[in-house]
Structure formats: C-alpha cells, structure tokens
C-alpha positions in Angstrom: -40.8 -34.3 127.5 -41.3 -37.9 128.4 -45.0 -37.9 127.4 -44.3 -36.4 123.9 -41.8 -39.0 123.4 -44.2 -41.3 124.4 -46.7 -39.7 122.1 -44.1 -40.4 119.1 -43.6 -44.4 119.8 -47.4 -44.5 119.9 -47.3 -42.8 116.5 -44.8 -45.2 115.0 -46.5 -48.2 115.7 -49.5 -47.4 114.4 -50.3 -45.9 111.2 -53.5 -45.3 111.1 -53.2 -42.9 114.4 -50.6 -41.1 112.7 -52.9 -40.7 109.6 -55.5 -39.4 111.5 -53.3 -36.7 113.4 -51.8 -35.7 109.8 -55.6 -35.2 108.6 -56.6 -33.1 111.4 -53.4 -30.7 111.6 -53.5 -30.2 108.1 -56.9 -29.2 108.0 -56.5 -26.6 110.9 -53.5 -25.5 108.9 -55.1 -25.7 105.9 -58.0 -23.5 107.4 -55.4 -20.7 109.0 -53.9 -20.5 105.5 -57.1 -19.8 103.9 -58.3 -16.8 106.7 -54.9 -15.3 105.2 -55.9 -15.5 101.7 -53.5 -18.7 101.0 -54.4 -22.2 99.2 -55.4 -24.4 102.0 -52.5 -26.6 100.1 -49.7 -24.0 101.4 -51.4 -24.9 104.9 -51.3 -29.1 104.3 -47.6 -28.4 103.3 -46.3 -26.4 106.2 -48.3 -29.0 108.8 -46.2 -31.9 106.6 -43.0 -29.9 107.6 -44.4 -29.4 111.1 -44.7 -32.6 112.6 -41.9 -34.1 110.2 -38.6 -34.5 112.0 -37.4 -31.5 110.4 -39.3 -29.8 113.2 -41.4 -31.5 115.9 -40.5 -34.9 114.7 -43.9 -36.1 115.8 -44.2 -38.6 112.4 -40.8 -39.8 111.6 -38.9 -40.1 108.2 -40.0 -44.1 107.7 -43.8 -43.6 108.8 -44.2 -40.9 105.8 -42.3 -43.6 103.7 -45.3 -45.8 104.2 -47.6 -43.6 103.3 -46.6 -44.2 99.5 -49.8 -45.4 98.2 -51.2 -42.2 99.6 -49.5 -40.9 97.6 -49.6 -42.9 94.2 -53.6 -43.0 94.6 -53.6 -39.3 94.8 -51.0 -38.8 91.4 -53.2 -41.1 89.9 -56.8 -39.9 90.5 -54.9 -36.2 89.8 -53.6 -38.0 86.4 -56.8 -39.1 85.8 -58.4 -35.7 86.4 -55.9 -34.1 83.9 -56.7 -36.7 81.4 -60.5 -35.9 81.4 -59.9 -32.5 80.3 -58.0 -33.7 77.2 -60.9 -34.1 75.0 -60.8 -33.4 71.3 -63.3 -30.7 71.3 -61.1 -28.7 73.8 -58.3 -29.8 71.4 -60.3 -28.0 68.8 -61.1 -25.3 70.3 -57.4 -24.3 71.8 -55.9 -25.8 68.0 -51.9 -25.5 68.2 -51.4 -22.7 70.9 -50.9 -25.8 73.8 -48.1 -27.0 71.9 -46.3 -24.2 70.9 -46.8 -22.8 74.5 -45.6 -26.1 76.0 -42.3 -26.3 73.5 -41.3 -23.1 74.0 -41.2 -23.3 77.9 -39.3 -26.6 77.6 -36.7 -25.1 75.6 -36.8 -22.1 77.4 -36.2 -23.3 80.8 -33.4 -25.3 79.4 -31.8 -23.1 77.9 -32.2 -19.9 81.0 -31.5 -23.0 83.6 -28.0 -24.0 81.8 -26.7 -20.7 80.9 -27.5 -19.1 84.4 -25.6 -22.4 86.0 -22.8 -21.6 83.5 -22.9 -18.1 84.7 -22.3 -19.4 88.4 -19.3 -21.4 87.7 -21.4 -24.9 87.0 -19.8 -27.5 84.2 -21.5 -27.6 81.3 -22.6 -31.6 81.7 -24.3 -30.9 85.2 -25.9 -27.5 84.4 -27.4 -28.9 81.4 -29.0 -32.5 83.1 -30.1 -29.5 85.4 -31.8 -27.6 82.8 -33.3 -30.8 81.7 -34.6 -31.3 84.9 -35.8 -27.9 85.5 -38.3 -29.1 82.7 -40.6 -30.9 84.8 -43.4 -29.5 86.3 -46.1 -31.0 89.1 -49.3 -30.9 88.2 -50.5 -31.6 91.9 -51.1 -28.6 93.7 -52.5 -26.7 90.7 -55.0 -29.4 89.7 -56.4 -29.0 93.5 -56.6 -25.2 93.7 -58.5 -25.3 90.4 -60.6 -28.2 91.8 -61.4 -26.3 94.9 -62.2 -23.0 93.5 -64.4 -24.8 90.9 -62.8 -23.0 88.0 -63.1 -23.8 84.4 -63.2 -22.2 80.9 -60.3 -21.1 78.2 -57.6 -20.6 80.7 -57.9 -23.8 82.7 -58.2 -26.0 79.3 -54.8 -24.1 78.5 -53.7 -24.9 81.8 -54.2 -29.2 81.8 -53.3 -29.4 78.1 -49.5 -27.8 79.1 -49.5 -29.5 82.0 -50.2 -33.1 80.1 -47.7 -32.4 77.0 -44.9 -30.6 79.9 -45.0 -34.2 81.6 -44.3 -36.2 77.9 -41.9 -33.7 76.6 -40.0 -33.4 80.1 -38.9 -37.1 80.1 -38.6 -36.9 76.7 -35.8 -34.0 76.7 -34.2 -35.3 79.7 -33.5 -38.8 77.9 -32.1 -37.4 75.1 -29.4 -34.2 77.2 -29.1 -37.5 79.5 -27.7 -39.3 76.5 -26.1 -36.5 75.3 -23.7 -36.0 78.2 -23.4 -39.4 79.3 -20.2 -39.9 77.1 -19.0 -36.9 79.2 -20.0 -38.4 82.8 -19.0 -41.5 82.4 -15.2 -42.7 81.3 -15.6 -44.0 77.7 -19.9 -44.8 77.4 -20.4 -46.4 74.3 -22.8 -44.8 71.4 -25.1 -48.0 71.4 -25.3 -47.0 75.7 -26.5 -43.2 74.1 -28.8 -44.5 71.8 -30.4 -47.0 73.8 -31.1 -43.9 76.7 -32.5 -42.0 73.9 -35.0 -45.1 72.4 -35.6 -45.5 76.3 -36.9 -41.8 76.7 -39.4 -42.1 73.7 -40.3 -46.0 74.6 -41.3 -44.9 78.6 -43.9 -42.5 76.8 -45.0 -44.6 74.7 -45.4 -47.3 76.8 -47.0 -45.7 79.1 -49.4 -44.0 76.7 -50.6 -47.2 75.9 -51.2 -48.6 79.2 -53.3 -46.2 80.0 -55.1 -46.0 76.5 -55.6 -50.0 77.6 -56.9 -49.0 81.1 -59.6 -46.6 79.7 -60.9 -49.1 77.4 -61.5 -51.2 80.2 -63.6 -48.8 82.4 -65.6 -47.8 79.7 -66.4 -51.0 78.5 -67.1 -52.6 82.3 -68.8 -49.1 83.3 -71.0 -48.0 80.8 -73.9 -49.6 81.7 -73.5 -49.4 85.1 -76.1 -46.9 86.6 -75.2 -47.9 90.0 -72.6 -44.6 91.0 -71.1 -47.5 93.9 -70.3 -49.8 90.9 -69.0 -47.3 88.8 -66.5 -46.3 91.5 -65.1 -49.3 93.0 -64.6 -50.9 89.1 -63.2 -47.1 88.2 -60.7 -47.3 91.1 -59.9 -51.0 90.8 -58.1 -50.7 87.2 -56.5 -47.2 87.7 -55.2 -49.1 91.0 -53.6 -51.9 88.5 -52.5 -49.9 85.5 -51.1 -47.6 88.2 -48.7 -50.1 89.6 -48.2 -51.7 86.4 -46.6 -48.1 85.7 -44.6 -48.3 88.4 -43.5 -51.8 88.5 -41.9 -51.6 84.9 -40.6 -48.4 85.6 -42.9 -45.9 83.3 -44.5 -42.8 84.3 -47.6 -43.2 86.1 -49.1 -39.6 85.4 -48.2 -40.3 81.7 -50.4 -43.7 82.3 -53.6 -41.7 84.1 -53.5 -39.0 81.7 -53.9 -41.3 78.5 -56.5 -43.4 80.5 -58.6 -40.4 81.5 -58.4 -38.5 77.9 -59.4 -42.3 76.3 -62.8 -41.9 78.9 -63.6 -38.3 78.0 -63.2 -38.7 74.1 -65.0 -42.3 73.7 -68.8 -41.1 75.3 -69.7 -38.1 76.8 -71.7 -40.2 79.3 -68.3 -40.8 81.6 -68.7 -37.2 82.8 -70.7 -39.3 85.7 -67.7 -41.3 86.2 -65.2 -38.2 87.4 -68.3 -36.8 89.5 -68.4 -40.3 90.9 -65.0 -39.9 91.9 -64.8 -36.2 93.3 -66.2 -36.8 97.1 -63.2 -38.9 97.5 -60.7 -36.7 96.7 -60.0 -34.0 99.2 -59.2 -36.4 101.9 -56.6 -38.1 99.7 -55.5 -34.8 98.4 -55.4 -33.5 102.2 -53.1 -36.4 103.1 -51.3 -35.9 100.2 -50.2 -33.2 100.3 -49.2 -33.3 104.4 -47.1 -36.3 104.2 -45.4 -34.5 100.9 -44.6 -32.0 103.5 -43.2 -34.1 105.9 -41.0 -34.9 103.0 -39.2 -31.2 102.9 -36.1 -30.7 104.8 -34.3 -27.5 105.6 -31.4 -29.0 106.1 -30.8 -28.4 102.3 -30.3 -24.2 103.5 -27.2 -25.0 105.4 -24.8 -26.0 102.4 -23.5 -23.0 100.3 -22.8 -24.5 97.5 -26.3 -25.8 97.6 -27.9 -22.2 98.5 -25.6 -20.4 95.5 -26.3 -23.4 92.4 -29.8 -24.2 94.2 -31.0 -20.4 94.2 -29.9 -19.9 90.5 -31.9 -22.9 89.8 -35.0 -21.9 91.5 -34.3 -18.1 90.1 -33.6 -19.1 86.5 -36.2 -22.0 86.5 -39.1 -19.8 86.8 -37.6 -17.3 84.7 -37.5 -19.4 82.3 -40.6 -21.1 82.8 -42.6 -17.9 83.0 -41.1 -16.4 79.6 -41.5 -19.5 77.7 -44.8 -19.5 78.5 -45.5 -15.8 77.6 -43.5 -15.7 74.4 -45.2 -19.0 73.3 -48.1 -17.7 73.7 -47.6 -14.1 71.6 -45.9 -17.1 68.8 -49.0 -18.7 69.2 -52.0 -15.8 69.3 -53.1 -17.0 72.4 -55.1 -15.0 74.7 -53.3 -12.3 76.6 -54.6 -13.5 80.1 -53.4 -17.1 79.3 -49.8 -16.0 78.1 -49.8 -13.3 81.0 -50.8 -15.6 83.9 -50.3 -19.5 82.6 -46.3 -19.0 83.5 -47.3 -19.1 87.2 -48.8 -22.0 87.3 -45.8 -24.2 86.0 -43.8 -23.2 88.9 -44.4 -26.3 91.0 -41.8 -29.4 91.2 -42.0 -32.3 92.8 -41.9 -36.0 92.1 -40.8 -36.1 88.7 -37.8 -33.9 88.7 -36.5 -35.8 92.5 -36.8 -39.1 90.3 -35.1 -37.5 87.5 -31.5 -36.9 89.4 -31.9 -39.9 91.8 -31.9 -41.6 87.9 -28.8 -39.9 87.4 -27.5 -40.7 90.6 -28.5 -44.8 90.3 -27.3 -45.0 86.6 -24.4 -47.6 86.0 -22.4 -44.1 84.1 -22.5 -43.1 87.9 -20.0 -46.0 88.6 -17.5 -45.3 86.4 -17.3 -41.6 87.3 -14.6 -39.1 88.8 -14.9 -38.6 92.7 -15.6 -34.4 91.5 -18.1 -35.8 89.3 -19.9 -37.9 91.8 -19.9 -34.8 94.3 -21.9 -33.0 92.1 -24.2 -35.6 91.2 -24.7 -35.3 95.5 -24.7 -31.6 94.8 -27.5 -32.1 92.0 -29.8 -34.0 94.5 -29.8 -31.1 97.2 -30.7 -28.4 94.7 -33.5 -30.0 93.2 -34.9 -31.0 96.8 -34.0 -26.9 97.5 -36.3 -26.3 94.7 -38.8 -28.6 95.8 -38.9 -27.3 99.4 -39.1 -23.4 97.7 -41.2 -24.4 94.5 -44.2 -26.5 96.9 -44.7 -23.7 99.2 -44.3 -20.4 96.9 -46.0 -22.4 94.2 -49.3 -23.1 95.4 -49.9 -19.3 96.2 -49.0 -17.8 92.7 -50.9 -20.8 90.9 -54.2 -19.5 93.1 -53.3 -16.1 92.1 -53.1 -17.3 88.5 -56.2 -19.2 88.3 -58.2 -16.1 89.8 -56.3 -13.5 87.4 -56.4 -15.9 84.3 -59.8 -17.0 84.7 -61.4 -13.1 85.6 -62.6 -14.5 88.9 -62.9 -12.7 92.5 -60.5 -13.3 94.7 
C-alpha cells in the first residue's frame, strides 16, 4: 500500500511519467477492446476511468487538468480533419440533404429532450436549456473510428458535413432558448440582456468562421510551395496552434475555428491533400492520449443522486431518441440514401466538450446571480446530468458509431 502511494507522488510530480503510463494502459486497453470487437477508443476511455481517482486514483484530478493542450491539439487537428472533408465538390454531390438532415435532428432532439423532461416533472425553463443542450454532438470519437478503419465514400461525407453544420447550429440554438428563458431564470433580465445573448450566439459563429477562414489562408499561402513534408508540418501546426488559442482566449468555438480553416485548405488547391497526409502519423498518439485523460475525466459519482439518475436517464433516453429520428426523418424529407438515414443517427450519439461548456455557461452567467435558491439547485442538477450523459454517451457511443460506419459504409466487420 505504501509503494503504490508512493507510485502516485511520483506520478504527480512529473508529468511526463504520468503521460507515458496513460499511453501504455490505454493501448493495452485499447488492444483488449478490439480482441472483443470494440473501438480501441472504448478501451482508451475505460483506462482514463481506470487510473482516475474515480477508481485506482493512480493520476489525480489536477494532473489530467494539465493535460489541456492534449486535449486542445487533438479537437483541433480533429477540427481540421472535419474541415478537409468540406469541399464544394462533396457539397455538390450530397446538394441539400446535409442540411435538412442536420436541422431536423436539431429540432428534433429539442423538442423529444424538453417534452420527455416535462413528462418527468422538469420546469419548462430547465428542460428546454436541456434540450438545447442535448443539441450538441462530439465529433471526436467518430472522426477516429472512421480514421482507423480507413473508411470513406457517400456515407462518411454525410457523416462530417452533419457533424460541421450540428456544431454551428448547436450554439446557435442554444443562444437563442438561452435568451429565450433568461427573463424566466433570472429576476427581471432586461430585453437589450436577450438580445445581446442572441447577437452573441450568431457573432461566436461568425467570428470564429472567420478566424479560421484567416488561418487557412495562411497555410496555404506559406505552404504551397513547400515540398519539404517537415516544413509543411511544423508551419501547418504552428498557425492551427495560434488561431486555436486565439479561439479560446476570446471565448469562440475552437472546432467552429478548425473546421473553417480546414474546408478554406481543401477548396482553394487540391494540392493540400499532402498537407493532411502530412499530418496523419501524428495523430494516434495524440488521439490515444486524448481520449485516456477524457476518461480520467468521467466520474461515477454522478449514479449515486436520484434525481440525477431519473432527469439524467430521460436525457440520455430521449436525447438519442431524438437524435436518431431526426436524423432518419431528415433523411426520407431529404431523399437521402436509405443506409445514411438508417445508420447516420448512431453516430451523433456522442457528447462531450461542447454540451459540459454549455451548462457551466449557464451556471457562470451573471442571470445565475440573481436567481431563486430552487432555481440554482437545478442549475447544480443541470451540470450532473449532462456529465451522466457524458460518462454514458463516451463509452456506448463509440461502439454504435463503429457499428454505423461498417453498416453505413457496406464494409466487413
């Protein structure tokens, strides 16, 4: 007992030993997960929650805290990767079926999200900032599994042009329900308060947007006549590193950011194909790490509330319900083809980042301040069952998206 103790202090005083030991458990996990037909991903996550101190404690709660540009680097390069598979031609080729499909899930998990809170008793304010929430979608885990099985065609261009529109429209709807209750969360908001949340939703995308637009102009202008691939990368990395935090600094959305920079690259010269196989050796450590310190992150601590488990399991229940058949009936609206509208729903299970920033907005905001104690307990309320839906959402998630990839894209399992 003493030793393993020891073992920990020698863990938190060094992070690059603790890096290392995250790296090497979450690839033997990673490699049990895949003799039992599971993304190595569900095998990263559950070492995360293994050495945590949600269970061994071996990497505590601050040394996972300092892993954060891990973590940005990785949403970023996975942004970027998004981004590249936004090219007009695509566009073309999959015409308005994206949009209507992405639309129609937005509303649709609203909608399923806030009645089925109604349903279990919820007030109408919190169940529909929930629903807002329930939106969001991370693109993280899917973007690796169809990385690592190599898949592409009809289904996975579907797949990145809903995943880039769900992350725009997401913050976009959740600005405006935001602004919509805010005169009901907080005692007497004023309408230039509502407004302004509104005109901040739409400015954050549009900001962002253009950061990133900037930060592709930029490597293509500095790149393209690089033939050196060591050039390429270390310029490549060094402005998504800097619009990146420029993203974060002012508060915008650093996927929105990556996304716009990587679409800019693929649509101005074919030739920047080069410059995303120039970046792919890199990625599965980062993604590796990734992922393991995102489980460290989970805490089951979140099971042993019940008003948690009751609002937290509608959520998760009504979330990919609704997820699922917006998906599907966006996609009969929409004549897409029956393999993406039968399996596409599966992939938009995941949650993460976006929606845990979401509520902790909620829970920062200034309407917070002037709110009723019973108000403020379910804001507390609101945190736990979106991190209940994270802990379900990042481990079931990764299995059905593999499943869906396979199915949608008529590949052996």
């Amino acid at each position: 007992m003493e030793s393993l103790q020891h073992f920990k202090e020698l863990l938190s005083h060094h992070h690059l030993f603790a890096a290392g030991i995250l790296l090497m458990v979450g690839y033997a996990l990673g490699k049990i997960a895949a003799l039992v037909k599971l993304p190595e991903i569900t095998g990263y996550i559950i070492a995360g929650l293994l050495v945590g101190e949600a269970a061994l404690g071996i990497v505590p709660q601050h040394m996972s805290e300092s892993f954060k540009l891990v973590t940005d680097v990785a949403l970023g390069l996975i942004a970027l990767t998004i981004g590249s598979e936004f090219s007009l031609l695509k566009l073309r080729r999959m015409g308005h079926p994206a949009i209507i499909i992405t639309v129609v899930q937005l509303l649709a998990a609203l909608i399923i999200v806030t009645i089925g809170l109604l349903v279990f008793g919820m007030p109408l304010p919190f169940a529909l900032l929930l629903g807002a929430i329930a939106t969001a979608t991370a693109p993280a885990a899917t973007v690796a599994i169809v990385q690592s099985l190599r898949a592409h065609g009809i289904f996975i261009d579907y797949l990145y042009g809903v995943v880039a529109l769900d992350d725009a429209g997401c913050v976009i709807l959740f600005g405006v329900v935001f602004a919509g209750v805010s005169g009901f969360l907080g005692a007497g908001a004023e309408t230039a308060h509502t407004s302004g949340l509104i005109l901040q939703a739409f400015s954050e995308v549009a900001i962002s947007v253009v950061i990133g637009m900037s930060g592709g102009l930029v490597i293509h202008a500095i790149t393209r006549k690089k033939d050196n691939n060591n050039e390429i990368l270390i310029l490549t990395l060094g402005i998504v590193f800097i619009t990146t935090s420029i993203a974060i600094v002012f508060h915008l959305s650093p996927l929105l950011t990556n996304m716009a920079a990587g679409c800019i690259l693929i649509n101005l010269s074919a030739h920047n194909h080069r410059l995303f196989r120039t970046l792919e050796p890199m990625t599965p450590p980062l993604y590796a790490l990734f992922f393991v310190v995102a489980g460290t992150e989970l805490n089951p601590a979140v099971f042993t509330n019940r008003e948690v488990m009751l609002f937290g399991s509608a959520y998760v229940v009504f979330r990919a319900l609704g997820k699922y058949a917006g998906v599907y009936f966006g996609g009969r609206m929409s004549g897409a083809l029956p393999r993406v509208r039968n399996y596409l729903g599966f992939c938009m299970l995941p949650q993460a980042g976006v929606a845990i920033g979401l509520v902790l907005m909620i829970e920062a905001s200034p309407i917070s301040a002037n709110m009723a104690p019973e108000h403020i307990d379910m804001i507390n309320t609101m945190v736990n069952i979106v991190l209940l839906s994270v802990f379900v959402n990042e481990l079931i998630g990764p299995p059905l998206a593999k499943f869906a990839v396979i199915k949608g894209n008529d590949m052996e399992a």
